[in-house]
N, C-alpha and C positions, 0 to 999 in steps of 0.2 A: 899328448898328455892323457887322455881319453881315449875311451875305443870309441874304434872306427864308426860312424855311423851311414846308414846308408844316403848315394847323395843324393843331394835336392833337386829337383827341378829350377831349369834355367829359372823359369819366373818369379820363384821361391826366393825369399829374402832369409838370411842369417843374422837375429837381431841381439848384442850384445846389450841388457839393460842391467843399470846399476841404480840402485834405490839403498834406504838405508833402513826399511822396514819392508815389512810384506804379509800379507795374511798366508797359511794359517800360522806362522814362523812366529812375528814379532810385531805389535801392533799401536800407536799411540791414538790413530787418527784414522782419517778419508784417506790417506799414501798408500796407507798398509792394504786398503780395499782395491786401489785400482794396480796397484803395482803385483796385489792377487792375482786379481781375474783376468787383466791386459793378457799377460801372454798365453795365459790358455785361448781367449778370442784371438789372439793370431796363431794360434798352433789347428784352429778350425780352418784357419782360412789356408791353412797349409806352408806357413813360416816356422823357422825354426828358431827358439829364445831362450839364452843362456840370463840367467837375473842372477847378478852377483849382490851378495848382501853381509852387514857382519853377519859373527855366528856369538849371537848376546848368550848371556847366561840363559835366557828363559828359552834358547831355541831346543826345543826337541825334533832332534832327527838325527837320521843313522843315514850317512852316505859313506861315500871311498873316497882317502884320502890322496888327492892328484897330488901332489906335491907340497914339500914341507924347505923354507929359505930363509934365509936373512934379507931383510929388507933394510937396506941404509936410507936413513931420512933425515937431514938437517943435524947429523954426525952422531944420531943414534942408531944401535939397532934393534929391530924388531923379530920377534921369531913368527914369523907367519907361515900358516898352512892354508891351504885350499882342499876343501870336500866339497865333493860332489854329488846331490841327489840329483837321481833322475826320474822325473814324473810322467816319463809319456816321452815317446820316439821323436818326437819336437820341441819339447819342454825339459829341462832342468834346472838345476837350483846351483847356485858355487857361492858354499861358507865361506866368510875370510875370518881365519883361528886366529886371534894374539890375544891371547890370556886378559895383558898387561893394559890390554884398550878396551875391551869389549866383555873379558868376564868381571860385572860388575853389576848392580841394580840402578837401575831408571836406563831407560835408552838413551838420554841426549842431558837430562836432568836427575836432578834427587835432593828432596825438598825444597822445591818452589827454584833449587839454584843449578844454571847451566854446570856441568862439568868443566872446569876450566881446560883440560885440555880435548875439545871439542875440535879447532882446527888439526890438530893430528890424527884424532882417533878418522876424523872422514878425509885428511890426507891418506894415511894407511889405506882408506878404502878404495879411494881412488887409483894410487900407484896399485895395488894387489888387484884388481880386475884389468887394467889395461896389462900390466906383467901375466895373468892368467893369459888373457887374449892374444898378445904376442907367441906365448908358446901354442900355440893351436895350430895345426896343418895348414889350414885354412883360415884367412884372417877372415871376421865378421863381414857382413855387408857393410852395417851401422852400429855406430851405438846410441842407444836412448837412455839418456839420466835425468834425473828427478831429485828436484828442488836442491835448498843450498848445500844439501850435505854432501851431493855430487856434482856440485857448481865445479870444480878441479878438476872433472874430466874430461870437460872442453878445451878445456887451460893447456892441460899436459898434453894433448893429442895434439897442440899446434905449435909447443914449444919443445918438452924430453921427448916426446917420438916422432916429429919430424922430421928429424933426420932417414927413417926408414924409408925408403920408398912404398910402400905398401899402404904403409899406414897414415901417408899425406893423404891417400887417393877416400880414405875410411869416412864418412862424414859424422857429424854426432846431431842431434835432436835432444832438446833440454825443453823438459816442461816445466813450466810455473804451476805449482800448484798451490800456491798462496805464497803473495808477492810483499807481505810481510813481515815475513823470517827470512833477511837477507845474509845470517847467516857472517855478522860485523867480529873480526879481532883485532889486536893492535899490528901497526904496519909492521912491527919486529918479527910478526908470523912468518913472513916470505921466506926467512933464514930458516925458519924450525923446516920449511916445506920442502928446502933445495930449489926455492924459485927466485930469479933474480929482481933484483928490486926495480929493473926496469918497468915493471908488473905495474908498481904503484903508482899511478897514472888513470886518466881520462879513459884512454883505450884499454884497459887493463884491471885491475880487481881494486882501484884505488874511490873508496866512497865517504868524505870528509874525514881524507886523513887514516882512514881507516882501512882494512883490506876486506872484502866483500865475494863472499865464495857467489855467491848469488848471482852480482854483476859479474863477474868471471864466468858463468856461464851462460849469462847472455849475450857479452859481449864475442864469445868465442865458437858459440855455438853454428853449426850452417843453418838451422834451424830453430825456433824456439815459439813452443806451445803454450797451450793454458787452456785452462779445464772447462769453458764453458767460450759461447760468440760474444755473449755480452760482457763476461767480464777483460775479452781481450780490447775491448773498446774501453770499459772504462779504467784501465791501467795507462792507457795515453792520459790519462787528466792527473791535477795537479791533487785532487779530494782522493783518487784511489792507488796513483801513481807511487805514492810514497817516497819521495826523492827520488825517480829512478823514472819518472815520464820523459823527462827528457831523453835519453839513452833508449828510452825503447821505440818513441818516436823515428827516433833516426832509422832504429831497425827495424822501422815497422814491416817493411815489404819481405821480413820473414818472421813477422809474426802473424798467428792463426790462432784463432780458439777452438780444440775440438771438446765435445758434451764429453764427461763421465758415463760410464755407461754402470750398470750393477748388476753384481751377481745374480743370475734368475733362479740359478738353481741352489742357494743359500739363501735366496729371501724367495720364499715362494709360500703361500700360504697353505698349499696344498699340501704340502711335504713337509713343513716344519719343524721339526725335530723340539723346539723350545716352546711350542705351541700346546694346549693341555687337548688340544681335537684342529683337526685339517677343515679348513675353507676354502671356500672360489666366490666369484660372484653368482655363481647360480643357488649357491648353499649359503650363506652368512652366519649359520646358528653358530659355526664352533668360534666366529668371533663375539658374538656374546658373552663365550664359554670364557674368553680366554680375556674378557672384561672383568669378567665377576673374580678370578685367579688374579689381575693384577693388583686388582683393588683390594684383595686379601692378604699380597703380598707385600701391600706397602703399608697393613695396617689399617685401612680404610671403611666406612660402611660399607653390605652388600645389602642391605635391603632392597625392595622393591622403589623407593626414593631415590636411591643412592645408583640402583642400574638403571634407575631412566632419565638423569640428567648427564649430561655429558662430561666424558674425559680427558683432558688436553693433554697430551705427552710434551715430554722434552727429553731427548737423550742428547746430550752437547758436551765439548768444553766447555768450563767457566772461566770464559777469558772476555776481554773486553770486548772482542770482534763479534760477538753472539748474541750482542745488543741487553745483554742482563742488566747493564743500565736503566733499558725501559720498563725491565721489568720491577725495579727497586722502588721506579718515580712512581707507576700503575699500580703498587699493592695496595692502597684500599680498594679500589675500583675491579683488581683484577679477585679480592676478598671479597665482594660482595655480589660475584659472579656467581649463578647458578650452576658450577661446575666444579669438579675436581680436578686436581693436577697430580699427575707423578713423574717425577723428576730423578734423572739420572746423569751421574757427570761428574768431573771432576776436573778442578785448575787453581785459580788463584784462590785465598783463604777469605777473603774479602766475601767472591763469591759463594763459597762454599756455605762461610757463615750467615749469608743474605737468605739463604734456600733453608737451612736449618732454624734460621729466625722465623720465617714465613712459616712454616710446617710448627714451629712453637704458638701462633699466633693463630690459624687455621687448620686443629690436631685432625680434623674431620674431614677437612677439604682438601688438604697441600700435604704429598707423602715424598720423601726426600731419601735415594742410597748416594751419598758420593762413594764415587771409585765409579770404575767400569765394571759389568757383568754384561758376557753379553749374552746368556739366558735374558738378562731384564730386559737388554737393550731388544730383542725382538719380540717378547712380550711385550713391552708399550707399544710397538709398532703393530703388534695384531691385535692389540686389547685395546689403544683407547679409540676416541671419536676423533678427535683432532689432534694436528700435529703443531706443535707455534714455533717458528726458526725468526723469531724478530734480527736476524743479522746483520749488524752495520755493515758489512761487506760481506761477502758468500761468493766466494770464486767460480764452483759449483754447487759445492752442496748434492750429498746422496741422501739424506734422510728426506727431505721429501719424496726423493721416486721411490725408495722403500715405503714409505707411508702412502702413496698412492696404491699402491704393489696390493696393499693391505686392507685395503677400503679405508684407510683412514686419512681424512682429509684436510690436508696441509694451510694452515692460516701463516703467510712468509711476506717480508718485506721483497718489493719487488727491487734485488737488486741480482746482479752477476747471474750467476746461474737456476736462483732462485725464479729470477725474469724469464728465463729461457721456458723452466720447464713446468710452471705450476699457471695456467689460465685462469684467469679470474671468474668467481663465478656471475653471470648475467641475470639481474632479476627478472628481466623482461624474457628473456627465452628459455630460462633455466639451463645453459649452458655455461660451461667451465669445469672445472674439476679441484677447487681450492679457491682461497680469498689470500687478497694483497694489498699491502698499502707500499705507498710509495714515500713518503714523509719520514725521517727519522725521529718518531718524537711520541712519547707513551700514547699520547692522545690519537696518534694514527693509528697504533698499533690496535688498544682498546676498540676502536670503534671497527677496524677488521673483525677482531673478534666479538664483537658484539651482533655484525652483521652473520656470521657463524654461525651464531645459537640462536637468531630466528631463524633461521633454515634449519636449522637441527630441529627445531618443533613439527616441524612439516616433513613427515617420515617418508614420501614420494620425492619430494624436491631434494632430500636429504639422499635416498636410497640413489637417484641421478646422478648427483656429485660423484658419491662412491661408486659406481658403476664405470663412469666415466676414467678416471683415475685409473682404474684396475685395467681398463681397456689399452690402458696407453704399453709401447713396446722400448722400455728403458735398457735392454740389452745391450751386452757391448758390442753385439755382431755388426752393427753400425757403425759406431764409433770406434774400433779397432781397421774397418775399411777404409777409415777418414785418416788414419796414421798410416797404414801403410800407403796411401795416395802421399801423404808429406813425407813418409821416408822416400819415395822414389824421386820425391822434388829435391829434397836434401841431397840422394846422394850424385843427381845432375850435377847441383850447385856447387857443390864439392870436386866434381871431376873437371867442371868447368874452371873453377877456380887455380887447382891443379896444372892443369893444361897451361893456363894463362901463366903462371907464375914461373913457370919451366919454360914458357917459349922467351918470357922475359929475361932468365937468366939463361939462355942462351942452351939450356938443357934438351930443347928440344927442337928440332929444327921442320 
């Protein structure tokens, strides 16, 4: 379908990933960032990565169009095309065209409500990258898919193309990246999908009655990841599990948490393009610079008062997971704080209005954009003093190592990946690089940050923290060698499996 490319080395892996966002393409969230950068860190480490993705209204890009079909699904049909950008002799991008699913505004939503037909639009995705992959000279090593939109192509890789002999032997890898959005339609989906309803079952996509693109790829997967060590621990319990500890318990012995890793060369304060002057740790002043610019741009004082008390960022969803709870209970307490806040983000209306309340109640203190911008979003992260991620769960979490990145020092409830990657600070040796509570409850949080801003007084203890932070190596060169060590376990598992199931039905002697 493609031209030829040159071939890989034996040790070189061929990794087909399917996501349903991706940076610079199309973005809601943290998916969009790692589903970025992953295959560039494995195109260093000299693997080759096909990322099948739709092609929304908002993508801008100009590729060639591989192939243009009818796709039958559940007795409709679809016109789909596949474009292909190619980014680098390792790296490519494959659009999936259908107008009729994809050219539309909001990616998954639009106003506050799912798109009703959700299970088709990321069935199409999933049939139209494995149909891609089929027509390829050579079939992939792996495939690696992400979260529930591409829960179905684990599904399908063990049911519609099984029958191929090729593509028994293919394993797949499914990361969690938040085990919250499972991804529920009614059991009547199976028909729209072309999948038998054998499906809706224990062993199969069946979750109270429901069907569960989610559970269908973890129950189908050879493999299945999640974005941080500790949050793969705390998804076996019944507080983080969310109906689904049991099930992954079972599966534990293939499951793995590997860290996030983040962009270095998009968040680098040296080079930052949204920054109003470049910093390092040996330099600081152009984060001063780029203090006194945030605080301008949210409306805020820039006096001399106003640039020497501290500034708390927040760039988040406002959705319940992000702990804005504690921040609704802590607003007098978090109003009589010696600090400013500027706040970015957008989600429920609830929260939206809670941030806009606070900014009516505090015009001098508390500055509020909803929406996303992500000019703002790296300005707060090089302009302010602290970072707060109060999150009732955090799978991983990239705004902390962004904010470390940054000098600016992260105040996060110690959970998921939060716990992983932000050390607390130690009064007695002036070690850590951030503050943490462990407690779900305003009052832990509060007093994290309260312990914050006496250190903030203390411009050595202070300059430490931030030194520390900046010191750290959040890269994905790391964590991209930790996936491809689990693809090569994956695709044993899978040949092994293979092997076995062939000798039992007598296929192979």
């Amino acid at each position: 379908m493609s031209e030829a490319s040159a071939p890989l080395p034996s040790s070189a892996l061929s990794v087909l990933m399917v996501a349903s966002e991706a940076q610079p393409y199309a973005k809601t969230g943290g998916l969009a960032d790692v589903t970025g950068a992953l295959p560039r860190a494995l195109a260093r480490l000299g693997h080759a990565v096909t990322l099948v993705m739709p092609r929304y209204r908002e993508v801008d890009a100009v590729g060639r169009a591989e192939r243009r079909y009818t796709l039958i699904m559940g007795g409709r049909a679809f016109d789909v095309g596949l474009v292909e950008v190619v980014n680098g002799p390792l790296e490519r991008v494959v659009f999936v065209e259908c107008d009729e699913l994809y050219d539309r505004d909001g990616l998954y939503e639009l106003g506050g409500q799912d798109h009703p037909d959700n299970a088709v639009r990321f069935g199409v995705l999933a049939r139209a990258a494995l149909d891609y992959a089929v027509g390829l000279d050579v079939p992939p090593s792996l495939v690696h898919v992400h979260d529930w939109q591409t829960g179905l192509v684990p599904v399908l890789l063990r049911t519609r193309y099984s029958g191929q002999p090729a593509w028994r032997r293919i394993p797949s890898v499914f990361t969690i990246h938040n085990l919250a959005y499972k991804g529920l339609f009614p059991s009547t989906t199976l028909a729209e999908l072309d999948l038998s309803a054998v499906l809706l079952s224990m062993e199969g996509l069946e979750f109270w009655q429901q069907v569960s693109f989610l559970k269908g790829g973890i129950n189908f997967a050879d493999s299945v990841t999640t974005v941080s060590a500790a949050y793969a621990r705390e998804i076996l319990t019944p507080e983080f599990g969310g109906g689904l500890e049991g099930l992954l318990v079972h599966r534990q012995h293939l499951l793995t948490g590997i860290r996030n890793g983040i962009d270095t060369e998009t968040w680098d304060p040296r080079t930052d393009r949204h920054l109003p002057a470049p910093f390092s740790s040996s330099d600081l002043e152009g984060k001063r610079l780029a203090k006194r610019v945030l605080l301008t741009q949210y409306g805020l004082p820039v006096d001399d008062a106003a640039m020497s008390r501290p500034v708390i960022g927040m760039v988040s969803r406002m959705v319940d997971q992000k702990g804005l709870d504690l921040i609704w209970e802590a607003r007098d307490a978090l109003g009589s704080m010696d600090a400013a806040f500027t706040i970015l983000g957008t989600g429920e209306r609830r929260y939206e209005e809670m941030w806009c309340a606070l900014a009516g109640a505090h015009p001098t203190r508390v500055g509020v954009q909803v929406g996303f911008d992500e000019r703002m979003a790296h300005l707060i992260e090089g302009g302010a003093d602290l970072f707060l991620m109060p999150s009732r769960f955090e799978p991983c979490g990239l705004n902390q190592m962004y904010s470390m990145r940054y000098g600016t020092v992260p105040v996060v409830r110690a959970t998921g990946g939060l716990d992983d990657t932000v050390r607390p600070f130690d009064p007695g040796t002036g070690g850590g690089d951030g503050f943490t509570f462990r407690e779900y409850t305003a009052s832990a949080m509060v007093s994290a940050l309260e312990r914050a801003l006496e250190v903030f007084a203390s411009p050595v203890r202070w300059r430490g923290l931030q030194l520390a932070g900046m010191a750290k190596d959040f890269s994905w060169d790391a964590s991209a060698a930790a996936y491809v060590q689990e693809y090569q376990q994956a695709i044993g598992r899978r040949h092994k499996t293979d092997a076995l199931s062939r000798r039992n039905t007598g296929m192979l002697k």
